[in-house]
N, C-alpha and C positions, 0 to 999 in steps of 0.2 A: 399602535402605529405599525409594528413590526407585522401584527397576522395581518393588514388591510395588505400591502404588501406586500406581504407572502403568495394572499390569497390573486392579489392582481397577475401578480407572476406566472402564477398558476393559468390563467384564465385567459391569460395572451398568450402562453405557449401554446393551447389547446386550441385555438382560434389559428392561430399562424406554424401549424406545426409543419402542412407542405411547405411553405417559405424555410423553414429552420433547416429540413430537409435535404433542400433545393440548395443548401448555402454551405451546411459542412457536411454532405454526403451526394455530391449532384454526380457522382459515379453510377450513384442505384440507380433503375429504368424499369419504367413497367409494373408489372406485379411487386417485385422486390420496394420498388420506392411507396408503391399504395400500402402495402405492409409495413414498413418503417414510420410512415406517417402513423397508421392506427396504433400502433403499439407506442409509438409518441404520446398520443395524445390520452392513452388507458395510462401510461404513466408520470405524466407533469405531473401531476396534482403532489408528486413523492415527494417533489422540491420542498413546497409548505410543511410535510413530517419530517424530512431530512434536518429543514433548518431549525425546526422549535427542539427535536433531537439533539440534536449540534449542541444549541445553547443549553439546553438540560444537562449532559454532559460535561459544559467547560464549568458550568456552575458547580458543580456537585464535585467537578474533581479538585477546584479551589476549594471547598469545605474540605478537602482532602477524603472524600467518600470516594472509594475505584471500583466498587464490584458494581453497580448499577452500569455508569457509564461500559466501562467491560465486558460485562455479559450482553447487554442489551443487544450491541450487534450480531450476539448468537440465534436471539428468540428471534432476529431479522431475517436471518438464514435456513432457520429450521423452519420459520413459515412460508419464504421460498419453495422448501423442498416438497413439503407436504403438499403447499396447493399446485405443485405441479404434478405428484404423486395421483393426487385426487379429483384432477381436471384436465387433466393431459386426453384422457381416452372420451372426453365427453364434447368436447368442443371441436367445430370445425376444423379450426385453425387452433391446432396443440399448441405452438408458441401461444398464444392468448395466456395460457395459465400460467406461464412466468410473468407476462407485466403484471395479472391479476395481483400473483404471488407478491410481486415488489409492495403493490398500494395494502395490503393485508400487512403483509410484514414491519413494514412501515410504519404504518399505525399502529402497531401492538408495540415496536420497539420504545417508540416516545411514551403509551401509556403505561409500562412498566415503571417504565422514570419519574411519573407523577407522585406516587405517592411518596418517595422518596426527599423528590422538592418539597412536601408540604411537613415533613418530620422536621424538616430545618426551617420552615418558614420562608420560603422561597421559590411557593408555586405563583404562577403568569398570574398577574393581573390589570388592569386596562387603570392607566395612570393618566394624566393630562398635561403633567410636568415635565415638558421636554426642554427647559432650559436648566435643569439640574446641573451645576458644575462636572460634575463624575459623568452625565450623557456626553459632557459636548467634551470632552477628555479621552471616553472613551471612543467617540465618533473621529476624531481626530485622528487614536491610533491605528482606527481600522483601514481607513483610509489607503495605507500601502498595500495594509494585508489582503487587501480585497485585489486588488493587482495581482499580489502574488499569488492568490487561488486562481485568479483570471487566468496570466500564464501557464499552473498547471492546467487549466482545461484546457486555453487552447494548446497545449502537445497532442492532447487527445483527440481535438478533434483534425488538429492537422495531421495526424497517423490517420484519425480516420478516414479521412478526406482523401488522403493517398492513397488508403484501401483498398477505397469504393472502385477505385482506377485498373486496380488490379482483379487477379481471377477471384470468381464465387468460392466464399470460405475464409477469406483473409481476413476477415473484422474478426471473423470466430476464434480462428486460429490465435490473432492477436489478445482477446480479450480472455481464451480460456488461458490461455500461457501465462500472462500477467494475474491472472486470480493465484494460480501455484505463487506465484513471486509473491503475490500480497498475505500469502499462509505465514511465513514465517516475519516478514516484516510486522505484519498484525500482531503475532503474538511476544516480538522481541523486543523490538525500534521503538512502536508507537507505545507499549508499556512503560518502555526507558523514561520516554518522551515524556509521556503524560505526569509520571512520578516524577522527573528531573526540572521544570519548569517550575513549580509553586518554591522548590528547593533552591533553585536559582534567583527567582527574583528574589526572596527572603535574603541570602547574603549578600545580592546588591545593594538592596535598600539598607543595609547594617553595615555596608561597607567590607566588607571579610569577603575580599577578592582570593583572598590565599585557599578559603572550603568550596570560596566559585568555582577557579582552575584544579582543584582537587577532585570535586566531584563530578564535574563534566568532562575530566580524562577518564575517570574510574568509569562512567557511563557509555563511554568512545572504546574503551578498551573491551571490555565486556559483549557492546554490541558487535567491535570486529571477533572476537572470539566465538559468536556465535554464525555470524552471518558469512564470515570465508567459508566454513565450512559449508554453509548452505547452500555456497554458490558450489561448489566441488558437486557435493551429492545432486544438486536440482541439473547441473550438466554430465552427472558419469548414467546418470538414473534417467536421463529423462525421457526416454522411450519407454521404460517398464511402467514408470508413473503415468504417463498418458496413454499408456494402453490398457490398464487397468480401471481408471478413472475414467474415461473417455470412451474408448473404442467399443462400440457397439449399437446396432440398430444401422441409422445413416452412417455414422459416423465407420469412416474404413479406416486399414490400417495406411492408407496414402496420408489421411485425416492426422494418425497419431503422428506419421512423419514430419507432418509441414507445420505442427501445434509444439512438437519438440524442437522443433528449429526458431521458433519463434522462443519456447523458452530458453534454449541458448544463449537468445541473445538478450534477453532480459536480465536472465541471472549473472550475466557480466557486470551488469553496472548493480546487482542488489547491495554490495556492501556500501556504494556511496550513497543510494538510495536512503539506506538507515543510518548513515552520518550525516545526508541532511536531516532529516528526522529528530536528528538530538541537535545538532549545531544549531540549525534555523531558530530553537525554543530558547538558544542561549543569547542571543540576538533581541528576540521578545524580553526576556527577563530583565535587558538593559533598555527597555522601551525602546529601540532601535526598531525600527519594523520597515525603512525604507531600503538598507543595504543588503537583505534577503530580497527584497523584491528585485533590485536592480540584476543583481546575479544570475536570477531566475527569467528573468529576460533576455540576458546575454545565452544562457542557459538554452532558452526558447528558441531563439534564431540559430543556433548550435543545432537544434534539435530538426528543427525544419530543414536547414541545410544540409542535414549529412543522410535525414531521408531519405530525400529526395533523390540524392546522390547514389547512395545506399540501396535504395530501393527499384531505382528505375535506370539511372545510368548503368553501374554494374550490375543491375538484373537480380539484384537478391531480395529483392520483391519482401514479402514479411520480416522474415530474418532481418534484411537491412534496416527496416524501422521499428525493429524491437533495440539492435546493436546502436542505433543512432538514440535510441532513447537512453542507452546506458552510456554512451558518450558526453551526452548534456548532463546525464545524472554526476559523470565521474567530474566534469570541470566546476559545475555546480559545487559541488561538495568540496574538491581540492581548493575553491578560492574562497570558498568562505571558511575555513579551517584556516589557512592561512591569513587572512585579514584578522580574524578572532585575535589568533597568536599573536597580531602584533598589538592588537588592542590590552589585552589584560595581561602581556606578558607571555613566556615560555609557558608551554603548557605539555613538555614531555615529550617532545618532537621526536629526541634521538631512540628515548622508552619505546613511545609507540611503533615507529620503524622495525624495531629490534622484536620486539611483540607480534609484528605480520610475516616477518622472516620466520620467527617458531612456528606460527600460526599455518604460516601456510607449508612448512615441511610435514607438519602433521597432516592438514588436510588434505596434502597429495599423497601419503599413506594411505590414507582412510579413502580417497579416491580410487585408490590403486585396488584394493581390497574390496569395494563395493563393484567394482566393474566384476572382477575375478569370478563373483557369486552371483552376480545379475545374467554375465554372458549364457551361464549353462538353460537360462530358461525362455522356453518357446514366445516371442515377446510380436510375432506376427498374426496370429490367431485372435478374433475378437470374444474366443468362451472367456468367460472370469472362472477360470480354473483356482482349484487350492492349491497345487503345484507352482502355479507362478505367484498367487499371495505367498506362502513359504517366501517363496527364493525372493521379494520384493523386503518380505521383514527381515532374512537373515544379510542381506545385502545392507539393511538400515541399521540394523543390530551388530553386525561385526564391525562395518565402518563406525559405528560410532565411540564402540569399545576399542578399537586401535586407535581414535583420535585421542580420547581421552586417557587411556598408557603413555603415549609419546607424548601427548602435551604435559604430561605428569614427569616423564623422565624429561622435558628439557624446561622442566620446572617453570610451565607456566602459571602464577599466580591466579587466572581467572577462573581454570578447572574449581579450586575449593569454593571461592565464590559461588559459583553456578551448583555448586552442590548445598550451599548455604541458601541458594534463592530456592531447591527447591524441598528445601525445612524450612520453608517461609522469614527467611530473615530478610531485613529491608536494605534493599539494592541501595537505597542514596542514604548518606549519611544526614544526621539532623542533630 
């Protein structure tokens, strides 16, 4: 049932993709919206690997298996890079070989994942039994959840929509900025995330509320200790990063300007970001899946409103709908923290406060000290010099070694942790 589905989805996007077009980007005109269609319709099909992905993934991380799920969206990226590496100079229209790249990558993501599924007994297979108790259980709880992925998209597409309104470059601007943001969320939040959920539902179902709130502060804590700091460095650095990574060929340095401005104001809201990330899954672990949705709507229209506002009344165009995106992210994240706490109890209110007060003396050190070493180098110029690689590592290298002194001298407990996750000891307790 799921691939007919899939495949339907697939097949009406590709048929109706001027309409989808026309609906959340009727900003594009001309050439730009003929282009946005084709590159649409070379990439629906990704939705059908994305999803059988997806579920490979939630499977495999319920067996408690993480390297498959984990790595897999790497071999998605590396096939990205390659086929655009290797079809860029061959094709008319060079964009062409990043959608290619997505549909390639794609497929080799999920069939990594196969043989994985069948070592545990739990590769796809076409059943007839859809009034299974466990289907119609678990169709029940998806139900909100599907909402709430709804509401994450539409933010996207209502940024995008707003975009399309504004000057050529803004969707770019927007979407390269937010990839930076999703580097360290990828590798901190959604790790947390994914190890913190199977751990979570286990002490609900057993009752032991006391290792629940235990270990979803422990996972809150840790994620802030990584991610303040990330938001420091992704806004003292972020012109060197986007000039480095970015700037060159079309891409000018007007380009690296208006892509750092955009990250700016992403990186505002990345540490709520990654407390929904962990919070939202603790919410799942209590079969609760309607009061993350609800939030996330409230969230939504937060999001659309301060856009708007954001973007086109005061005139700060990108920037204002990356800053409005971190706006929805930070009330998102503050009210469901808050309803949690009242649900299961105190959960470290006054600890955790005290923890972003250290947290963040440190990482305005570490701020202070990455500017220092970043300012000395030519950061206008689009050569990829070694002189400014240098000055980009020791700028990465120094802030991070004064974060880590200070958070040691005002005796933050998560420094050892984090030196314990990376001698592979396990983040959640079991």
């Amino acid at each position: 049932m799921l691939f007919i589905v899939l495949a339907l989805v697939s097949i009406v996007g590709i048929i109706l993709s001027p309409l989808i077009i026309k609906l959340f980007a009727s900003g594009f005109k001309g050439e730009t919206f003929h282009l946005a269609v084709t590159l649409n319709r070379i990439m629906f099909p990704y939705i059908f690997l994305i999803s059988l992905s997806a579920l490979s993934m939630g499977i495999l991380n319920s067996l408690r298996h993480f390297f498959a799920p984990a790595f897999s969206p790497v071999i998605f990226n590396v096939c990205i890079v390659v086929t655009v590496i290797l079809l860029h100079t061959t094709l008319n229209v060079p964009i062409m070989s990043l959608a290619i790249g997505v549909i390639i990558g794609g497929a080799i993501q999920l069939v990594f994942q196969l043989p994985f599924l069948r070592q545990r007994h739990f590769l796809f297979k076409f059943r007839k039994n859809f009034r299974h108790p466990a289907v119609k259980k678990i169709g029940l709880l998806m139900v909100p959840q599907l909402f709430g992925l709804a509401v994450y998209n539409l933010n996207i597409i209502v940024n995008t929509q707003f975009a399309s309104y504004m000057p050529a470059g803004t969707v770019s601007y927007l979407y390269l900025s937010e990839r930076l943001i999703e580097f360290p969320l990828g590798i901190v939040a959604v790790s947390i995330a994914t190890v913190l959920l199977p751990s979570l539902s286990s002490y609900i179902s057993k009752g032991e509320t006391e290792l629940f709130k235990e270990n979803y502060a422990y996972a809150l804590r840790l994620m802030l200790f990584v991610m303040v700091p990330a938001l420091v460095g992704l806004i003292v650095l972020r012109i060197p990063i986007c000039n480095l990574l970015y700037q060159r060929g079309e891409f000018t340095y007007l380009s690296t300007i208006n892509t750092s401005q955009a990250l700016f104001g992403y990186a505002v809201g990345i540490w709520a970001v990654g407390g929904i990330r962990i919070t939202a899954p603790a919410f799942y672990s209590m079969q609760d899946t309607k009061t993350p949705v609800i939030i996330a709507f409230l969230a939504f229209v937060i999001n659309a409103t301060m856009g708007y506002l954001l973007g086109f009344t005061f005139g700060l165009r990108h920037t204002g709908l990356a800053l409005a995106s971190s706006i929805s992210s930070i009330f998102n994240f503050v009210l469901l923290f808050i309803i949690l706490n009242k649900r299961v109890g105190k959960i470290g209110i006054n600890e955790t406060l005290i923890l972003c007060i250290k947290i963040a003396i440190a990482s305005m050190s570490m701020g202070l000290i990455a500017w220092e070493i970043a300012k000395r180098g030519n950061w206008a110029g689009s050569e990829t010099s070694l002189e400014k690689i240098l000055f980009l590592i020791a700028s990465l290298s120094g802030s991070l070694a004064v974060y880590l002194i200070i958070s040691k001298l005002l005796k933050i407990d998560e420094v050892d942790q984090v030196i314990g996750l990376l001698r592979r000891k396990p983040v959640i307790k079991t």
